[in-house]
C-alpha positions as CSV (number, residue, x, y, z in Angstrom):
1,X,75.1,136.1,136.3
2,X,72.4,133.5,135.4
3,X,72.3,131.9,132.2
4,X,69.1,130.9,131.2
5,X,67.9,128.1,130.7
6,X,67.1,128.4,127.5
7,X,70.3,129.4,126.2
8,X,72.1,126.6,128.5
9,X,69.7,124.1,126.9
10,X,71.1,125.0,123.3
11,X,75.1,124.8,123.9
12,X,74.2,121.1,125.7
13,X,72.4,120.4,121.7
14,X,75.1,121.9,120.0
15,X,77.3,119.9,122.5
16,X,76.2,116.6,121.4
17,X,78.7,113.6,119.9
18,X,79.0,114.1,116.4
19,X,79.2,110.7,115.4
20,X,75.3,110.5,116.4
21,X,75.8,113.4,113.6
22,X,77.0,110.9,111.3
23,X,75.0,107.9,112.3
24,X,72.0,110.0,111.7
25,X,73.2,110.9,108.3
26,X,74.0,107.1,107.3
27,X,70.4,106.2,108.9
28,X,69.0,109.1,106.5
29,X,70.7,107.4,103.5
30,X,69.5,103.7,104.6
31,X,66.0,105.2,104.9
32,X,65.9,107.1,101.5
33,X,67.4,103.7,99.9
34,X,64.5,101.8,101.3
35,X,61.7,104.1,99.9
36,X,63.2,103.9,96.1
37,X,63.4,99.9,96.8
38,X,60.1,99.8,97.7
39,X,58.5,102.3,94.7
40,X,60.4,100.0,92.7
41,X,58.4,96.8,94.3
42,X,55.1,99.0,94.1
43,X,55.9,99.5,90.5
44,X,56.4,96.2,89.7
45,X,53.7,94.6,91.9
46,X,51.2,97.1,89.7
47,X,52.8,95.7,86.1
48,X,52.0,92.4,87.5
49,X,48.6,93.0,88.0
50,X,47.9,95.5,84.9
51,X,49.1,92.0,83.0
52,X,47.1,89.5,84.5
53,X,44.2,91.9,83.8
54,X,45.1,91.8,80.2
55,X,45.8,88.1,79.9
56,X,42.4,87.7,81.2
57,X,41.0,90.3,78.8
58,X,43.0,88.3,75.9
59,X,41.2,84.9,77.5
60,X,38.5,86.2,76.3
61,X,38.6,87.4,73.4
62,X,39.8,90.9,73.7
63,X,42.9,93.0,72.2
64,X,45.8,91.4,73.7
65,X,48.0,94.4,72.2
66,X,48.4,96.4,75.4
67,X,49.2,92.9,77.2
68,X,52.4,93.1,74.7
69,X,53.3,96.3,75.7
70,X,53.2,95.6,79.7
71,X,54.9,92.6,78.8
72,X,57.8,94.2,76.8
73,X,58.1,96.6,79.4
74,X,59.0,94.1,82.3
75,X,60.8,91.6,80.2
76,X,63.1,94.5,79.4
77,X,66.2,93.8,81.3
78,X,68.2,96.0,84.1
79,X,71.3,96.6,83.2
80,X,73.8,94.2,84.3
81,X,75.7,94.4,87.8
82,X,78.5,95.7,87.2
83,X,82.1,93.1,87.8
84,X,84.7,95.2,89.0
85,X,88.5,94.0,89.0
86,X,88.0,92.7,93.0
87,X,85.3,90.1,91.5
88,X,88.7,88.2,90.7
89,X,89.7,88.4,94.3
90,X,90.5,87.3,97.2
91,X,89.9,83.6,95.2
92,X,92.4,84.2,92.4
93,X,94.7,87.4,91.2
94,X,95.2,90.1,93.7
95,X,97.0,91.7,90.8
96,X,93.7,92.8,89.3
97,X,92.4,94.3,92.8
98,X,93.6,97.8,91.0
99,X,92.6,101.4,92.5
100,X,92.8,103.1,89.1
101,X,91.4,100.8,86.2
102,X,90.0,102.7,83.2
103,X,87.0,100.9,82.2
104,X,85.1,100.9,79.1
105,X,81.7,99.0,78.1
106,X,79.4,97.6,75.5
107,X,75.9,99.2,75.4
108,X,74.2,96.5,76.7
109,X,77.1,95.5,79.6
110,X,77.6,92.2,77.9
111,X,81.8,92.6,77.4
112,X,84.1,95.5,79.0
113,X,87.5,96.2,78.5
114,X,89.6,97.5,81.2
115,X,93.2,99.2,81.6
116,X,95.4,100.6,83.6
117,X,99.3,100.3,84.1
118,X,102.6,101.1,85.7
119,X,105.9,103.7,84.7
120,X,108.5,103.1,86.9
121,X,111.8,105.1,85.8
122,X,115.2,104.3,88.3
123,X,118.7,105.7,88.6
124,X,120.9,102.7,89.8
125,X,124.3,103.2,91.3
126,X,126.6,100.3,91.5
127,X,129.8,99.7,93.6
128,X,131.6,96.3,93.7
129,X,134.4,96.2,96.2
130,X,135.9,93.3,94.4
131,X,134.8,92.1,91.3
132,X,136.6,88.5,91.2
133,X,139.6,90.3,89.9
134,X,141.1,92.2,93.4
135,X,140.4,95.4,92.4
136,X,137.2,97.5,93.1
137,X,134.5,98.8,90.1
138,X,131.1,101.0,90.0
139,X,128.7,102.0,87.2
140,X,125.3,103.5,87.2
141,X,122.6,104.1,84.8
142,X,118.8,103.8,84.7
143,X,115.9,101.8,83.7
144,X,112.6,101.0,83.1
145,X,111.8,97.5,83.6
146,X,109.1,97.5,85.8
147,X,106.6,99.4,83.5
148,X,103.8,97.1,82.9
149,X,100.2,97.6,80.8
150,X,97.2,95.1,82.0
151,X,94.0,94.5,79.8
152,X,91.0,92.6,81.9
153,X,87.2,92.4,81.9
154,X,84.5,90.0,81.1
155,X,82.7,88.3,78.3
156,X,79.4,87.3,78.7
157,X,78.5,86.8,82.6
158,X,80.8,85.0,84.2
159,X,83.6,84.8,81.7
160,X,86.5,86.8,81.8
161,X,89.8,87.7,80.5
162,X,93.3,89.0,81.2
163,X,96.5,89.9,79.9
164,X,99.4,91.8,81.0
165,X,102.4,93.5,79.1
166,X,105.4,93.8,81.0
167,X,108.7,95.6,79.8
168,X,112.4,93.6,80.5
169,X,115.9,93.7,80.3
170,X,118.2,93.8,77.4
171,X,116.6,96.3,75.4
172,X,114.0,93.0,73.7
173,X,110.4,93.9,73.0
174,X,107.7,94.0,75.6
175,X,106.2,90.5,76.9
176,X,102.7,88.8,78.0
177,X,103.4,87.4,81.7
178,X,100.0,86.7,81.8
179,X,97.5,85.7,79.3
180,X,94.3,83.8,81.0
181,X,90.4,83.0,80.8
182,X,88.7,83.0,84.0
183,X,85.2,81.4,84.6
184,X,83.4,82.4,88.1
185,X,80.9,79.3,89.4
186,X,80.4,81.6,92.2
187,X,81.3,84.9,93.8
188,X,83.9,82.7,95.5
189,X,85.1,80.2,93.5
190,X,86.9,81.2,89.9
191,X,88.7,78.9,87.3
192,X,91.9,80.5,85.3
193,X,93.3,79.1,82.2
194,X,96.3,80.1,80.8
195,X,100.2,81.4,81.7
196,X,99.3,83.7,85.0
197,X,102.0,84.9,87.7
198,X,102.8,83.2,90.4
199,X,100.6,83.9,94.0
200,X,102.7,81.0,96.3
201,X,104.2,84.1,97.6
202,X,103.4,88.0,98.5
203,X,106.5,88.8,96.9
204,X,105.7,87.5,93.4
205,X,102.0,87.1,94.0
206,X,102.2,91.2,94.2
207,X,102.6,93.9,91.7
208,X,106.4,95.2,92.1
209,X,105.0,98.7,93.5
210,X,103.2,96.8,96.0
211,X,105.9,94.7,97.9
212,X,107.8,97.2,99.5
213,X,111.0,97.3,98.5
214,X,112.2,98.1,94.9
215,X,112.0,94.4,93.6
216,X,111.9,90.6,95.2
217,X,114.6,89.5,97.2
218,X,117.5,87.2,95.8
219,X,116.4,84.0,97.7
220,X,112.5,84.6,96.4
221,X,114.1,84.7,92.9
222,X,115.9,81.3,93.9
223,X,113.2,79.3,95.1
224,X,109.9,80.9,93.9
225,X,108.8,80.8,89.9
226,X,107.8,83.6,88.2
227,X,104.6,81.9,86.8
228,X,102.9,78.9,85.9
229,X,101.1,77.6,82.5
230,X,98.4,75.6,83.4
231,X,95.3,75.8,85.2
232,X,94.2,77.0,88.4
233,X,90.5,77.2,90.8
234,X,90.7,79.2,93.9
235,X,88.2,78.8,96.4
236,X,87.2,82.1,99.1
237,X,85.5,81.7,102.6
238,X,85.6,84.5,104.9
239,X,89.0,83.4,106.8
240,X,90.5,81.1,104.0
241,X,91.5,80.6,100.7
242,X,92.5,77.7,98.7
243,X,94.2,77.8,95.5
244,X,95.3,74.4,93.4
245,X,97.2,74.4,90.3
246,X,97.9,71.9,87.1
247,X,101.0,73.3,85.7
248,X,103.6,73.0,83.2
249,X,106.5,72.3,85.6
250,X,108.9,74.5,87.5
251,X,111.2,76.3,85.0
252,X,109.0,75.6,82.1
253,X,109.5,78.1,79.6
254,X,107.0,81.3,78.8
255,X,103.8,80.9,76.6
256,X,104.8,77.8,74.8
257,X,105.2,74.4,75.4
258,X,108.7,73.2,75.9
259,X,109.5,69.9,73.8
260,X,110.8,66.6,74.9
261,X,114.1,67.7,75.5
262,X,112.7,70.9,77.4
263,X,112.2,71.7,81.2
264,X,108.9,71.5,81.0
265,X,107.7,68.5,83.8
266,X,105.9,64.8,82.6
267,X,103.4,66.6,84.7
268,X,103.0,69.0,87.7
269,X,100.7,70.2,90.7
270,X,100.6,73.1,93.4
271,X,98.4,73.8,96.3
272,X,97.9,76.9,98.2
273,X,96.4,77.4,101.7
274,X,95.6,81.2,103.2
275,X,93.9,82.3,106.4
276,X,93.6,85.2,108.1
277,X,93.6,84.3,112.0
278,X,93.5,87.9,113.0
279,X,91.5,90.6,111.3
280,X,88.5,91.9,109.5
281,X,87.7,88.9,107.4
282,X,86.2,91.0,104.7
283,X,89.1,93.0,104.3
284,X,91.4,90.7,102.4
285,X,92.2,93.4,100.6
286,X,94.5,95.2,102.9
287,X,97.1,92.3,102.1
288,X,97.3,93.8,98.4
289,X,99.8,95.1,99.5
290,X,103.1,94.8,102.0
291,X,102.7,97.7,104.0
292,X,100.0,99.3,107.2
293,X,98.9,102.4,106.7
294,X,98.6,104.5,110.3
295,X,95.0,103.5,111.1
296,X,94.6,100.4,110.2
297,X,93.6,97.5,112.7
298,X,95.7,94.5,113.5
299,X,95.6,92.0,111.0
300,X,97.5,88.6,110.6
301,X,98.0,86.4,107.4
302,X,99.5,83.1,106.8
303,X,99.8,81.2,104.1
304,X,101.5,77.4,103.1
305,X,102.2,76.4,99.4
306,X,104.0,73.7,98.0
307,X,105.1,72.6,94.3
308,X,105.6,68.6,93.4
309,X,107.0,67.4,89.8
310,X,108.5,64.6,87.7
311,X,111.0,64.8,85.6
312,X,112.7,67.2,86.7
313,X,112.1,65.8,90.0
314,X,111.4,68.9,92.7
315,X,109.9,69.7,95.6
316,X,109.2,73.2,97.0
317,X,107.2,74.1,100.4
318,X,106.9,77.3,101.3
319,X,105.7,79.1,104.8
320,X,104.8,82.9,104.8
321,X,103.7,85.3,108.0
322,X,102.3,88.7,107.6
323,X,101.8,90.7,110.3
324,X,100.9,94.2,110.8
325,X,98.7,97.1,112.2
326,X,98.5,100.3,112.9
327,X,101.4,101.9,110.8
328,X,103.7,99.3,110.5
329,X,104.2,95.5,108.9
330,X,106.3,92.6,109.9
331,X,106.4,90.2,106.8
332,X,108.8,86.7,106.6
333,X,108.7,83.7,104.8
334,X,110.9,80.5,104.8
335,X,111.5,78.2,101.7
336,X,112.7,74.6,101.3
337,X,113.7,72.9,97.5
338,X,114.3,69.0,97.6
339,X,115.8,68.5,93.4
340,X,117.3,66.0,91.6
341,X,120.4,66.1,89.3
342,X,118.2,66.5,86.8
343,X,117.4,70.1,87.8
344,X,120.8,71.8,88.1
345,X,122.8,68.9,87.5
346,X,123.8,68.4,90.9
347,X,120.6,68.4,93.0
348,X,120.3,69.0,96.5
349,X,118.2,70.7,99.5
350,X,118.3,74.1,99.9
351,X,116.9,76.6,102.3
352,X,115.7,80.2,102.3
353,X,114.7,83.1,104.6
354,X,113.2,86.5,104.3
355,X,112.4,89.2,107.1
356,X,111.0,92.2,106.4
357,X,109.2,95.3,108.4
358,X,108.1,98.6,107.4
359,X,106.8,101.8,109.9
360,X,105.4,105.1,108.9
361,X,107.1,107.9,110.0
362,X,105.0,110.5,109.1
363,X,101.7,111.3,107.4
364,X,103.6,110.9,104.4
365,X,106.3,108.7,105.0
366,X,107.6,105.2,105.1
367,X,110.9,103.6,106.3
368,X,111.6,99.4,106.0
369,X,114.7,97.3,106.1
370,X,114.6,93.8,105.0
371,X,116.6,90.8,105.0
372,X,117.1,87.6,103.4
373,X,119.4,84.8,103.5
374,X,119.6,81.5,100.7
375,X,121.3,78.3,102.2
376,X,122.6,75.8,99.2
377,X,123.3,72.5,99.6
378,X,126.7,71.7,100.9
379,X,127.3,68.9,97.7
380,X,126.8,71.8,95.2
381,X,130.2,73.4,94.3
382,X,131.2,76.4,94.9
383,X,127.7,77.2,96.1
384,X,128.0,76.3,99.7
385,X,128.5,78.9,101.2
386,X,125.0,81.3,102.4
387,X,124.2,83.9,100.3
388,X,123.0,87.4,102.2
389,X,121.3,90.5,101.1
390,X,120.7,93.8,103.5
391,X,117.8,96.2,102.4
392,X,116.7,99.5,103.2
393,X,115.0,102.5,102.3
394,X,112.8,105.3,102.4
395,X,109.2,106.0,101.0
396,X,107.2,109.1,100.4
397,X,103.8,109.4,99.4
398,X,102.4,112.5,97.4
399,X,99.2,110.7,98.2
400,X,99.1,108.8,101.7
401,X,96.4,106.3,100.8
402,X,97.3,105.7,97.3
403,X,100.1,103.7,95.8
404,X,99.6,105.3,92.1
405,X,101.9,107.6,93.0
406,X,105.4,107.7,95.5
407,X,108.8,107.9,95.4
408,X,111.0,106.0,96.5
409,X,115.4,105.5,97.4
410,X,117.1,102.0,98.2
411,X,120.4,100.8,99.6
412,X,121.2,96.9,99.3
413,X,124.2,95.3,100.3
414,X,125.5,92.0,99.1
């Protein structure tokens, strides 16, 4: 039988790629973008000349009152671009880079307040094989301590606020880890005053959701501060970022200043270094969290920080990798503490190690393991001896490409 050739021509149309389907649609929408851009120009270009008619008219000696209309009407101004929580990062406070902020705004778009936040409810089971007294205990119970509220937006331009309220332990009230003002000189380069949480690390750099495993490792919570008092510029380019930081000194105490007799530092500096050697470079985003979603492209991140006081005399330099792609992550990061008596009353150097990988299983599940090890000095007593934690666990995802929502079990052993 012979098909004709009509009919033969019409399945080779219907045959055709569809992504020059698509292309053709986002060529449509470029196309129809350029029209309204330029009736917008026309527009203007005809206010332009409609006043310089009536500025001549007013010249000489006619009404000027429709010159004050056409004026009014172009002096109006457009409402203001509008600065979503990313116009903080990649330079400063990947914390902010949130996927469901609630946002709310003044008429004229001068100040906006935005918020979103965190409930995190766990069931914790216990088992101690000895517990310094030869016999074996367990005990269980649950808790909330990761449930978190954060307040941001911007004042006038290119000022901007945040704060955040985090739950703790113990039962006391809820507390402001982070309570800054932020001034942008440019799309890349922001200034933050204020008590703000630490970014020398993923681990505490990130929201808890967002590092992987249930909380920071032991040796992070060793070497790494929680946050800083002080100020701090970070500076974007498309493969690097650099972060420095005037601070209050390394276990300086929340919101206030510590007195004389305090651990706060006669003074204090940190510097940060990031690049991305492998990887879309305007996709800093994807390291907002510590995990690869299955599609994603190969990416690597590194990153160097350090932290140099007086009095308490320390000195902390830290080395971080992050590596991953398409549906799984390697992440590790090495630590090394030179201190004084002053600081523990002993003093000493002391090392530290994490390694950590994650691989989806499934469209909606996730599997990781990590490990970390904390080296003491060999002069501090009793403390000599390394210091181990094994973790692992599953993930699963209502929502694949969302972190608002997952659930999530844990086994460490110590």
């Amino acid at each position: 039988m012979k098909i004709p050739a009509t009919l033969l021509a019409a399945a080779l149309a219907c045959a055709a790629p569809l992504s020059q389907a698509l292309e053709q649609s986002e060529l449509d929408l470029l196309i129809k973008r350029l029209a309204e851009v330029e009736t917008r120009q026309a527009q203007t270009q005809q206010v332009i000349a409609d006043l310089r008619r009536q500025i001549e008219q007013a010249g000489a000696g006619g009404t000027s009152r429709e010159a004050r209309v056409l004026a009014e009407k172009v002096i109006q101004p457009e409402p203001r671009r509008e600065i979503p929580a990313e116009a903080f990062y990649p330079a400063l406070f990947p914390q902010l880079a949130d996927e469901s902020r609630f946002i709310l705004r003044t008429a004229d778009n001068e100040f906006s307040f935005g918020i979103d936040g965190l409930l995190v409810g766990r069931a914790e089971y216990n088992y101690r094989s000895d517990d310094g007294t030869g016999s074996s205990k367990h005990d269980s119970g649950f808790e909330t301590t990761a449930t978190r509220i954060n307040f941001c937006g911007y004042v006038h331009g290119n000022y901007g606020y945040w704060a955040r309220l985090n739950a703790v332990e113990f039962g006391s009230d809820p507390v402001f880890d982070a309570l800054v003002g932020t001034y942008s000189f440019s799309d890349s380069t922001i200034l933050a005053v204020g008590q703000f949480p630490n970014l020398m690390t993923r681990e505490q750099g990130l929201m808890v959701e967002k590092i992987q495993a249930v909380e920071a490792t032991a040796t992070n919570n060793v070497f790494d501060r929680f946050a800083f008092k002080g100020i701090i510029v970070g500076h974007h380019r498309p493969r690097t970022i650099v972060r420095g930081i005037v601070h209050d000194g390394y276990r300086s105490f929340a919101n206030g200043y510590d007195e004389i007799d305090g651990p706060s530092a006669d003074w204090a500096v940190a510097g940060q270094a990031l690049g991305m050697l492998i990887g879309d470079e305007s996709d800093w985003k994807r390291f907002n969290n510590i995990t690869s979603r299955p599609g994603s492209e190969l990416a690597w991140q590194v990153n160097a920080a350090f932290s140099v006081q007086s009095n308490p005399d320390i000195y902390l330099g830290i080395l971080e990798s992050s590596f991953e792609g398409d549906g799984w992550n390697i992440y590790t990061s090495g630590y090394y503490r030179d201190s004084d008596e002053d600081f523990d009353d002993v003093g000493g150097k002391d090392l530290g190690f994490v390694f950590q990988g994650g691989m989806w299983t499934g469209r909606h599940t996730e599997i990781y393991t990590r490990y970390d090890i904390t080296r003491p000095d060999s002069d501090r007593p009793q403390e000599g001896d390394a210091f181990r934690t094994i973790t692992a666990g599953p993930y699963y995802y209502p929502k694949p490409r969302t972190d608002s929502i997952k659930f999530q079990g844990e086994v460490l052993y110590m």
